[in-house]
C-alpha positions in Angstrom: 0.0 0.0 0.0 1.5 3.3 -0.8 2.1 5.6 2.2 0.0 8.6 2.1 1.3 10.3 5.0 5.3 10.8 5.3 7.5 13.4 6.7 10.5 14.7 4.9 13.7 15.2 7.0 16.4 17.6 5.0 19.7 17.4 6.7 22.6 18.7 5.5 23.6 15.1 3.3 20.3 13.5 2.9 16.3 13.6 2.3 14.7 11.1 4.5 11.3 10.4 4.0 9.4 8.7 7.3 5.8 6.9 6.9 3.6 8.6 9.0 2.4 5.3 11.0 2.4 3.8 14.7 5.6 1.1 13.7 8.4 1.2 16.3 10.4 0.4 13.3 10.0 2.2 10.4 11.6 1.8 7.0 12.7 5.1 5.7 13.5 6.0 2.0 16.6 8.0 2.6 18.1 10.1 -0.7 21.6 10.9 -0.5 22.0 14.5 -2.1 24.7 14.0 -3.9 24.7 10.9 -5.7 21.1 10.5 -6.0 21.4 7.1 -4.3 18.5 5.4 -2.9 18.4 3.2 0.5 16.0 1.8 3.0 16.9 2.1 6.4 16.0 3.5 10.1 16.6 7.2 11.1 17.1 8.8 14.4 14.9 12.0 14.6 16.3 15.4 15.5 19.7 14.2 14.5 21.4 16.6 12.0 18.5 17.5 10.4 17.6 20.8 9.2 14.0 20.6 8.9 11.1 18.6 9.3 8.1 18.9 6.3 4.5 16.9 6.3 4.0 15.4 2.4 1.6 13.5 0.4 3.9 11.7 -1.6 7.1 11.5 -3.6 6.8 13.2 -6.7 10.3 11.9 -7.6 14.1 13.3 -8.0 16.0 14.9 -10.7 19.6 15.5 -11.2 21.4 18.9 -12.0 24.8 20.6 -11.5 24.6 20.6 -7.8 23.0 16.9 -7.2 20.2 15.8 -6.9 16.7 17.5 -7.0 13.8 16.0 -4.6 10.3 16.9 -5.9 7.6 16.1 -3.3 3.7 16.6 -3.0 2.9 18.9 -0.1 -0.5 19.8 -0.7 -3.4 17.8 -2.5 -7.2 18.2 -3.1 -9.5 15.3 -3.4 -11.4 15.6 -6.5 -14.0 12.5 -6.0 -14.3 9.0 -6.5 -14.2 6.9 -9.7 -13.1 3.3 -10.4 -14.4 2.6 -6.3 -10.8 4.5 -5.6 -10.5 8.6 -4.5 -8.7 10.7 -6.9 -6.6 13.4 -5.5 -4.8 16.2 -7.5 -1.6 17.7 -7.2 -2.3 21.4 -5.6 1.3 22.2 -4.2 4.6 21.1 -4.6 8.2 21.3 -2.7 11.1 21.4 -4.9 14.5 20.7 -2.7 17.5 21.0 -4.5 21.1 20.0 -2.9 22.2 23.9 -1.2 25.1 22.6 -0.3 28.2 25.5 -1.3 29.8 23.3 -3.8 33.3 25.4 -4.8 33.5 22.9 -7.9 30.7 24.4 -9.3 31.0 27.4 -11.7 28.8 30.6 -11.7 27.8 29.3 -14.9 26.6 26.2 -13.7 24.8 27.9 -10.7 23.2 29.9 -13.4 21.7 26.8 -15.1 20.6 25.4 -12.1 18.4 28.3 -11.7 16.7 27.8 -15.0 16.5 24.1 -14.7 14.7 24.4 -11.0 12.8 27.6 -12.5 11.8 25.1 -15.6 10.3 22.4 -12.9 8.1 25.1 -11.5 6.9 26.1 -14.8 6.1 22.8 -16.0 3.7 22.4 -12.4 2.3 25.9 -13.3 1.3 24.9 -16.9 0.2 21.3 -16.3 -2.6 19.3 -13.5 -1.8 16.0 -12.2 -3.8 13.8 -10.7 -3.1 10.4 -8.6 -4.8 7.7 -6.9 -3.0 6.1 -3.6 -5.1 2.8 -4.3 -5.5 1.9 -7.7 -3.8 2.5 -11.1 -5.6 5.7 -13.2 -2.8 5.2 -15.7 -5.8 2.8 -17.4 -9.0 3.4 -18.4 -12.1 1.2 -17.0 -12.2 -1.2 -19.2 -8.2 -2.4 -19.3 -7.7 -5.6 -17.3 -4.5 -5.1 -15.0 -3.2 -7.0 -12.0 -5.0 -5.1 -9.3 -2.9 -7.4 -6.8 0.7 -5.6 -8.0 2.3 -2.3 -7.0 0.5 0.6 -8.9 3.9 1.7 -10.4 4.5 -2.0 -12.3 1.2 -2.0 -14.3 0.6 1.8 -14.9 0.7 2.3 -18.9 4.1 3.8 -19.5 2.5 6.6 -21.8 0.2 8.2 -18.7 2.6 7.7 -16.1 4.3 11.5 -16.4 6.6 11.1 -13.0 8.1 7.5 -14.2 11.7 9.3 -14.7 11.7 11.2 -11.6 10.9 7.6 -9.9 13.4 5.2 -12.0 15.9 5.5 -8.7 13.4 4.0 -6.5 12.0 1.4 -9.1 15.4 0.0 -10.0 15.4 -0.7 -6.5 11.7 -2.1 -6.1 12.5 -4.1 -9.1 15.4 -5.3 -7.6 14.3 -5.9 -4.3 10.7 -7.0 -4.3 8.6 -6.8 -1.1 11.4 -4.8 0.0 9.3 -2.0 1.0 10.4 0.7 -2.0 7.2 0.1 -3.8 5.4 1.8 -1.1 6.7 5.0 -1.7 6.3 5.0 -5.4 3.3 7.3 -6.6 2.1 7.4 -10.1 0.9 10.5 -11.3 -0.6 11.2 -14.8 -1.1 14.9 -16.5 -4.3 16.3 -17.7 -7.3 16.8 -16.6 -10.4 15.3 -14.2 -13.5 16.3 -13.2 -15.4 14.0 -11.3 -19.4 15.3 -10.7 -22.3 14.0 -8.2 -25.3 15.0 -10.3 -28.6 13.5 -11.4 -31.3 13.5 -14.0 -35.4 12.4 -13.2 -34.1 12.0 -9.8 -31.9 9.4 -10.5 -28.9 10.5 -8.8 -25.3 9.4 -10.3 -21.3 10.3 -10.8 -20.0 12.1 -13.9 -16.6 12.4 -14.4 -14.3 13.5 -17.6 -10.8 11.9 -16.8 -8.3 13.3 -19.5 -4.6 11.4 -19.9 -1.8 12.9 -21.4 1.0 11.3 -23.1 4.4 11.4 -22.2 6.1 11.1 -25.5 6.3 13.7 -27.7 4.8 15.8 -25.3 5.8 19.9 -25.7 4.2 22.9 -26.9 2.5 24.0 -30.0 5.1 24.4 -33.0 7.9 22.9 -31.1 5.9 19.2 -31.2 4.2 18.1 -34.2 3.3 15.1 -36.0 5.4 11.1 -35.1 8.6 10.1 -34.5 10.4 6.9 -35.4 8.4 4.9 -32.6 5.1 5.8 -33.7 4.5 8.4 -30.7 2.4 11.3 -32.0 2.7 15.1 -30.4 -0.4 16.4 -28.1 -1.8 12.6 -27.8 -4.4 12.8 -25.3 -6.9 10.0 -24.0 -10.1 10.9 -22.8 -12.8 8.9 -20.5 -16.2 9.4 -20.0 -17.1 7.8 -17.1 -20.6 7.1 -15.4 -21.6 5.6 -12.4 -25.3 4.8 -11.0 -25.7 4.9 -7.2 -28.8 3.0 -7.4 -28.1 0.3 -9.4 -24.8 0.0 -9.1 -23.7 0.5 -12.8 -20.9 1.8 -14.5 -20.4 3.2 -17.8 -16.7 4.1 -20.0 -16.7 5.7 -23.2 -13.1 6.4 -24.6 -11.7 8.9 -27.2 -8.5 9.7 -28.4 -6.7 12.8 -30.1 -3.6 13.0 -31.7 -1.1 15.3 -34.1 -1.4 13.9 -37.5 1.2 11.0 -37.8 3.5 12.3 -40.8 6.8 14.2 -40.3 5.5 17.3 -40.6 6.3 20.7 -38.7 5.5 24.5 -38.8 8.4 26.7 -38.2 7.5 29.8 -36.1 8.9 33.0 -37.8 7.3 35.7 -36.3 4.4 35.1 -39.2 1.0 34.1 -37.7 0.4 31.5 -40.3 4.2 29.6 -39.9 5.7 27.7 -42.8 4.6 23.7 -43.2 7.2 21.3 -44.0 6.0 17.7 -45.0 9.4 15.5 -44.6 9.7 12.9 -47.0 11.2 10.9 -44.4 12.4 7.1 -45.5 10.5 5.8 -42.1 7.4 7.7 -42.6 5.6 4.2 -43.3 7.1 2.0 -40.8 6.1 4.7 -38.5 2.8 5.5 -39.5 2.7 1.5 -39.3 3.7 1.2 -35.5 1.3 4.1 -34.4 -1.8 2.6 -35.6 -0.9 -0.9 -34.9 -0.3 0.3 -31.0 -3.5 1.5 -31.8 -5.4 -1.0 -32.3 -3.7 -3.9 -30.1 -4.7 -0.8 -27.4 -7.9 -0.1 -28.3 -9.6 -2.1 -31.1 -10.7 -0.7 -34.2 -9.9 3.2 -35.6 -13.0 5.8 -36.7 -10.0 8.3 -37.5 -11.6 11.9 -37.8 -9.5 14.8 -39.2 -11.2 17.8 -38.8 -8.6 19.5 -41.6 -9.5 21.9 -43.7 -9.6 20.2 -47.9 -8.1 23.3 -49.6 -5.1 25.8 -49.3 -1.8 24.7 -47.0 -3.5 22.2 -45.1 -5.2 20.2 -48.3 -1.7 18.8 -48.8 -1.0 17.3 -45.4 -4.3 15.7 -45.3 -4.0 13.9 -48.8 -0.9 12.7 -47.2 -2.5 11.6 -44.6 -5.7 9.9 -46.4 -2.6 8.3 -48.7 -1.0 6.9 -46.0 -4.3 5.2 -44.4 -5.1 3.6 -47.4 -1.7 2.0 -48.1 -1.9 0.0 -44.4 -5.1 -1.6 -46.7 -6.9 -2.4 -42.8 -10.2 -3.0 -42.9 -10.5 -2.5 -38.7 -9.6 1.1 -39.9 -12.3 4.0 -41.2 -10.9 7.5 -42.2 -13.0 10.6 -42.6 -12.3 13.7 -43.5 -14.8 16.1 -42.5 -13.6 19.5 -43.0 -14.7 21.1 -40.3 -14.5 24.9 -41.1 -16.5 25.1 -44.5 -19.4 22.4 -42.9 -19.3 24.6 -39.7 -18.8 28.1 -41.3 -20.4 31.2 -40.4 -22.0 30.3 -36.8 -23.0 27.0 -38.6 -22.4 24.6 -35.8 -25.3 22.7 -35.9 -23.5 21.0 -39.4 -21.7 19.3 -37.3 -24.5 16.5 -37.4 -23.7 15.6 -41.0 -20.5 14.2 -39.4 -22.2 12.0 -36.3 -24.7 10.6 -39.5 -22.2 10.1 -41.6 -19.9 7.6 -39.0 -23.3 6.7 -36.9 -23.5 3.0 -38.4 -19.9 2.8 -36.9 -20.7 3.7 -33.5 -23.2 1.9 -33.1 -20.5 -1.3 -33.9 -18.0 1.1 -31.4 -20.4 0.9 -28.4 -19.5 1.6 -25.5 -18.3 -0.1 -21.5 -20.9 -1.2 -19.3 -20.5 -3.4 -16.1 -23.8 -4.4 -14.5 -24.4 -4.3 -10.2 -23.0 -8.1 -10.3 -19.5 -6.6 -11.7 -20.3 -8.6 -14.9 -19.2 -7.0 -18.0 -22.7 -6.2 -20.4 -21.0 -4.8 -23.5 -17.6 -3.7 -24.2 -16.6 -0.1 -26.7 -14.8 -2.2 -29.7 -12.7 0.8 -31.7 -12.4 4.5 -30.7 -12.8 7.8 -32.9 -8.9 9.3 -33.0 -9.8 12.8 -33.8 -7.4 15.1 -35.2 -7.2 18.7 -36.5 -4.1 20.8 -37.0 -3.3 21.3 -33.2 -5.7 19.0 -31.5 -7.2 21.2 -29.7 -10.1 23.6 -31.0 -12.4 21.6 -33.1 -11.2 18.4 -31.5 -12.6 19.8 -28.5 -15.7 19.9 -30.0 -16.1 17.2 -31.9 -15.1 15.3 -28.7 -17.7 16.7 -26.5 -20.7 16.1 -29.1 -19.4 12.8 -29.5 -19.2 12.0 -25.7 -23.0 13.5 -25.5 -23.8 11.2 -27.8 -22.8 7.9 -26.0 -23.8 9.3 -22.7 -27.6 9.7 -24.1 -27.1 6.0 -25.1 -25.9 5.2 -21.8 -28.5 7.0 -19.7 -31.6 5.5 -22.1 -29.8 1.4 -21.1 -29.5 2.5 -17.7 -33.4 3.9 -17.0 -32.2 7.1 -16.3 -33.5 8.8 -19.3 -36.8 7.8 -21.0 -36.9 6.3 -24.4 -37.0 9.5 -26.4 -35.3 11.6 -23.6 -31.8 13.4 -24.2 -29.9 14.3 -21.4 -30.0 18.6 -23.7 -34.0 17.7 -21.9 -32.0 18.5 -18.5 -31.1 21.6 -17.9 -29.1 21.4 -14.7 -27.2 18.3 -15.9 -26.5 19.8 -19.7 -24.8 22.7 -17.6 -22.7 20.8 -15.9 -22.0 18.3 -18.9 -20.9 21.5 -21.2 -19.2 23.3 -18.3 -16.9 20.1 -17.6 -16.3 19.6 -21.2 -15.0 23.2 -21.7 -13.0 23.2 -18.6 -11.3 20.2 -20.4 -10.9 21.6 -23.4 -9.2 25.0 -21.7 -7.2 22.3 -19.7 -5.3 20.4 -22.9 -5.2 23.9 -24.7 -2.9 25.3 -22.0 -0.3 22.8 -21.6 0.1 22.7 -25.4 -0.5 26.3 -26.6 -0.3 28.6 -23.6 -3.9 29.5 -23.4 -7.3 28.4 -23.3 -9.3 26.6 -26.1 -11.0 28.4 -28.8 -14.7 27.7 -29.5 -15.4 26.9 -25.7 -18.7 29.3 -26.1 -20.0 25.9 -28.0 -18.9 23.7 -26.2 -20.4 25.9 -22.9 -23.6 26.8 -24.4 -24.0 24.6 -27.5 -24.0 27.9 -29.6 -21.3 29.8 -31.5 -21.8 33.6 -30.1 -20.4 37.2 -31.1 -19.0 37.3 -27.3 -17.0 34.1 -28.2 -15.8 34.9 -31.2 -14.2 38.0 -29.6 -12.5 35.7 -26.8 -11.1 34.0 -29.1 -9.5 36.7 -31.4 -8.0 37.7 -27.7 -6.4 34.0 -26.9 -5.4 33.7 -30.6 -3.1 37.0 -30.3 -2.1 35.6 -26.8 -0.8 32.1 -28.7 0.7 33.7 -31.1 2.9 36.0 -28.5 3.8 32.7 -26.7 4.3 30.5 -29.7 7.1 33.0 -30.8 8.6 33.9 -27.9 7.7 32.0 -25.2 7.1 28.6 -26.0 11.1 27.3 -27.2 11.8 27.6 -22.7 8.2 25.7 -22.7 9.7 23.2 -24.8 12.8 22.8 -22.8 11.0 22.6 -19.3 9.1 19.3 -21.3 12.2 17.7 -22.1 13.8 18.3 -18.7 11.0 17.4 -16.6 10.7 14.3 -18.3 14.0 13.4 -19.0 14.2 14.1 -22.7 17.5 16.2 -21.3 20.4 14.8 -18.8 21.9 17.5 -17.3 25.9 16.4 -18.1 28.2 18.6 -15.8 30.8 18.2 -18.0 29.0 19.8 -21.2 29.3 23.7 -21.6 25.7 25.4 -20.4 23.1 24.8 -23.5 21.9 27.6 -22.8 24.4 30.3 -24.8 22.9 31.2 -27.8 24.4 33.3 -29.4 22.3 35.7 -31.4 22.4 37.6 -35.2 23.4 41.1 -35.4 20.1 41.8 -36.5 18.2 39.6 -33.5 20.3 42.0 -31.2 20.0 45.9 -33.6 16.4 45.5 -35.1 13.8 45.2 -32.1 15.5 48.5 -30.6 15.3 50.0 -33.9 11.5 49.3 -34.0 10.8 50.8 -30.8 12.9 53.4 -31.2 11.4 54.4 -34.7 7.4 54.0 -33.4 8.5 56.3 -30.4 10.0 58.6 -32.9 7.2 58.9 -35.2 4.8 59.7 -32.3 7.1 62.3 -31.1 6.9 63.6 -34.9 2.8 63.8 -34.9 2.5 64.9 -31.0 5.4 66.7 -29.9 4.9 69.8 -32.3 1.8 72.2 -32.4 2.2 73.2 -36.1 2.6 71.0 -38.9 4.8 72.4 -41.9 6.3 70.4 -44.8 9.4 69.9 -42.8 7.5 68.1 -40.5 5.6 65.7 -42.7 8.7 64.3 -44.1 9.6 63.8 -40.9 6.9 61.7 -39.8 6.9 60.3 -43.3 10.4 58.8 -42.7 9.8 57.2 -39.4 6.5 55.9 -41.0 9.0 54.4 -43.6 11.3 53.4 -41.1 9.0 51.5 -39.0 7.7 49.8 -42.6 11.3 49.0 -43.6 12.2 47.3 -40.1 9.5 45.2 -39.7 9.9 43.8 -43.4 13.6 43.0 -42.2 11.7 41.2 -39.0 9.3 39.1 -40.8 11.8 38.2 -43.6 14.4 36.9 -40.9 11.7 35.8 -38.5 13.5 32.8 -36.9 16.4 34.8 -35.7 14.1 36.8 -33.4 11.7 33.9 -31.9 12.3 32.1 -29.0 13.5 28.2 -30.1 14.1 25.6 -27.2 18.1 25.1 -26.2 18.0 21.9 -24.6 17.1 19.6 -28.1 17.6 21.4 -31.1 15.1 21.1 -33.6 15.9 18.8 -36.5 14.9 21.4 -39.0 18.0 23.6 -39.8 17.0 27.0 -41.2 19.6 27.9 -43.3 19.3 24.9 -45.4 16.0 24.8 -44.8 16.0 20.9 -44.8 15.2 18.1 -42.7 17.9 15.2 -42.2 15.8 12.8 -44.3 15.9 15.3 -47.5 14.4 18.3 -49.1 10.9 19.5 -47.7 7.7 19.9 -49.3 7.1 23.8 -48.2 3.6 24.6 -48.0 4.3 28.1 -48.1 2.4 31.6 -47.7 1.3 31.4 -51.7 -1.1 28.8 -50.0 -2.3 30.5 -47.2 -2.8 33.6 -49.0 -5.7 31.2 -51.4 -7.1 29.6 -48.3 -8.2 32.9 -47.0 -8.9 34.5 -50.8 -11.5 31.5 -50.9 
């Protein structure tokens, strides 16, 4: 059983971590600062130690210049119950690095240990994480797992965002079994929960949206896109509906999946709001698109793949591609549809978004959905999932998941005797609010910790109609993504890969973090300020205009023109691009390592908007 109540001693060598419980002998999990070396053994309180700190948990341990980094929960709220287990998320954290002077150590080193432990908090300010003392929410309802093992040894590797931190103490566990180490090993996934006591005809029940990141390829916006080698997709996501009934004792799963279209593909960020698209015509793009769908599958049955693309202008290309590629696997478990979601949908037209559930409704019907009756015996099982997709994953994915998930909960409701024969759960007007209000909150939830802010189209989603109100909201977070995609989001990307050990901090490498900038990254942002300031001076710094003074403000009006063409057309020297893990793409050749890319460039934006 994992301890849910330990005390952290920091002395001046070690972290000790002591179970909260009435044993005269206690094992303790003591963490030499150092080395990062892990041991069992007792501990003598008050003796050299520095403090004394109450925790929920070990989030895990990281290494950087100084030695280790220990990562601990010291403050969690319980969110409900699902699965018969309570699920707690992560509301604080305490991040204790080794502070012991270390004269080896140079300033510059210091320095990056400063980033690295500012990148930790970041990563906890962007992302939620959730965790269950008692059962493994790595897994979905219906997956079979050993319930009798440790947590830790049958979590799904994908889910389970702290399994780096924790590979100290599970070399040992796995080492050592029955040792004692698997009690301090906590699982923790990223993403979202909500978990609602609610009911309908005064049937009362549980409704809860649990939301499971993925570990690989995980990062921000531009900085993650499309598969790599292992068939691991960018912003892959798994979401549960889940439903229980007091009464009868009932429970109900559906399961959805997103994921970044599974090419080699990437958009550069350049300071342009629509960024260039490279299509790679990598040698493994096959074997990969191969291993994603076949992990697929063996996971989760068969594939209603819908990409919510738009079929013209620069993203026409990518999904022919990716059309192309479905139909050369030649699987029959597989259905692709391409339902291009802003024409059907244009102009406030959201209700057109039932053209898509009628035209895949014969397959979810054959999809169904989990049910386990009161006797724990399983009525029906879901046999495929719909993997939706648009360029990001985010916006109309949200959408499409949520009228999707409203669909199989009416199904669920009308089995279970909640809802009359011809009732929808839209008949309820307390529930629907809750049931759009979770399914925004969800949607805002995976939009942060991929584009910095919250999802677009949530006013649907909310109220199940597309409003003026929202439409302005969104122009606002759309400017804010942009800001953050450019010069924000390459740090983002570098807290990911540190966090989850992407990156090994190597003492003896110089700091990745000089970068050393163009002449014109470091002269042309001052000479843009200092030209706008100069051609407001010009209008509102003089009381009389004479021809002297409009050719004044005419050249810094001209100046200000002529800089920012020299911006946009060197716009990846002035945006922010992670330091940690380069990106493969090199600029100045503007090539991939697998060969020349197919640009999709601003000729084709400039048509997708004309039309």
């Amino acid at each position: 059983m994992i301890h849910q109540n330990l005390n952290l001693h920091i002395t001046n060598g070690s972290f000790i971590i002591e179970p909260q419980t009435n044993e005269k002998v206690k094992n303790n999990l003591i963490i030499e600062k150092s080395t990062g070396n892990v041991s069992l053994g007792e501990y003598t309180l008050g003796i050299n130690s520095e403090k004394v700190i109450p925790i929920y948990g070990i989030f895990g341990t990281i290494q950087i210049n100084s030695g280790t980094v220990l990562i601990v929960i010291t403050e969690k709220e319980k969110i409900g119950e699902i699965y018969g287990t309570e699920i707690f998320k992560v509301k604080k954290v305490g991040i204790y690095p080794n502070t012991k002077n270390d004269s080896r150590l140079t300033q510059s080193q210091k320095n990056d240990d400063q980033v690295y432990l500012s990148m930790i908090s970041e990563v906890f300010k962007q992302c939620n994480f959730y965790f269950s003392y008692q059962r493994d929410i790595t897994h979905n309802a219906q997956i079979k797992f050993d319930v009798s093992a440790p947590i830790w040894s049958t979590a799904d590797e994908r889910f389970y965002w702290n399994q780096y931190m924790q590979k100290p103490i599970i070399n040992l566990a796995t080492q050592n079994p029955n040792a004692g180490f698997d009690d301090f090993i906590l699982p923790v996934i990223c993403g979202f929960c909500a978990i609602r006591p609610t009911a309908i005809n005064n049937q009362p029940f549980v409704f809860a949206i649990i939301s499971r990141r993925s570990r690989f390829r995980a990062g921000t916006r531009y900085n993650r896109r499309g598969i790599d080698d292992e068939g691991n997709v960018a912003n892959y996501v798994e979401t549960e509906q889940y439903v229980y009934l007091e009464s009868s004792k009932q429970t109900y799963s559906y399961v959805q999946t997103r994921g970044s279209i599974p090419l080699y593909w990437q958009q550069i960020i350049n300071v342009k709001y629509y960024p260039r698209l490279f299509i790679e015509p990598n040698i493994s793009t096959k074997d990969s698109f191969r291993k994603h769908f076949q992990d697929q599958r063996n996971r989760y049955g068969g594939q209603i793949i819908l990409n919510l693309i738009n079929k013209h202008g620069y993203e026409l290309h990518i999904g022919n591609e990716f059309a192309k590629q479905v139909e050369d696997l030649h699987d029959d478990r597989i259905t692709y549809v391409h339902f291009d979601f802003h024409k059907e949908c244009s102009k406030m037209r959201w209700h057109r978004i039932s053209l898509l559930m009628d035209q895949i409704e014969d397959n979810l019907i054959k999809q169904g959905y989990y049910h386990v009756n009161e006797n724990g015996q399983i009525v029906q099982e879901q046999t495929s999932v719909c993997r939706t997709n648009c360029m990001d994953c985010l916006d109309r994915t949200n959408v499409v998941q949520s009228v999707l998930a409203k669909r199989a909960l009416n199904h669920q409701l009308r089995e279970s005797g909640v809802l009359g024969p011809q009732q929808k759960v839209e008949d309820a007007p307390e529930f629907i609010f809750t049931f759009n209000n979770v399914w925004a909150d969800n949607a805002n939830a995976m939009s942060i910790q991929y584009s910095g802010t919250n999802a677009l189209k949530t006013d649907f989603t909310r109220t199940g109609k597309r409003t003026k109100m929202g439409a302005m909201n969104d122009l606002q977070n759309s400017i804010v993504r942009y800001v953050k995609n450019n010069f924000k989001d390459g740090s983002r990307q570098d807290g990911f890969d540190f966090f989850l050990g992407n990156y090994v901090v190597n003492p003896s490498l110089p700091s990745p973090f000089i970068n050393i900038k163009s002449p014109r990254a470091k002269f042309l942002p001052f000479a843009l300020v200092g030209s706008i300031f100069m051609f407001f001076v010009s209008i509102f710094g003089r009381r009389e205009f004479s021809a002297s003074a409009l050719v004044e403000i005419l050249f810094w009006a001209l100046l200000i023109v002529g800089v920012c063409q020299q911006i946009f057309s060197n716009g990846e020297d002035f945006v922010n691009k992670p330091s940690l893990i380069k990106p493969a793409y090199s600029a100045a050749s503007h090539q991939y390592g697998g060969g020349a890319p197919i640009q999709l460039d601003d000729i084709n934006i400039r048509k997708d908007k004309e039309k």
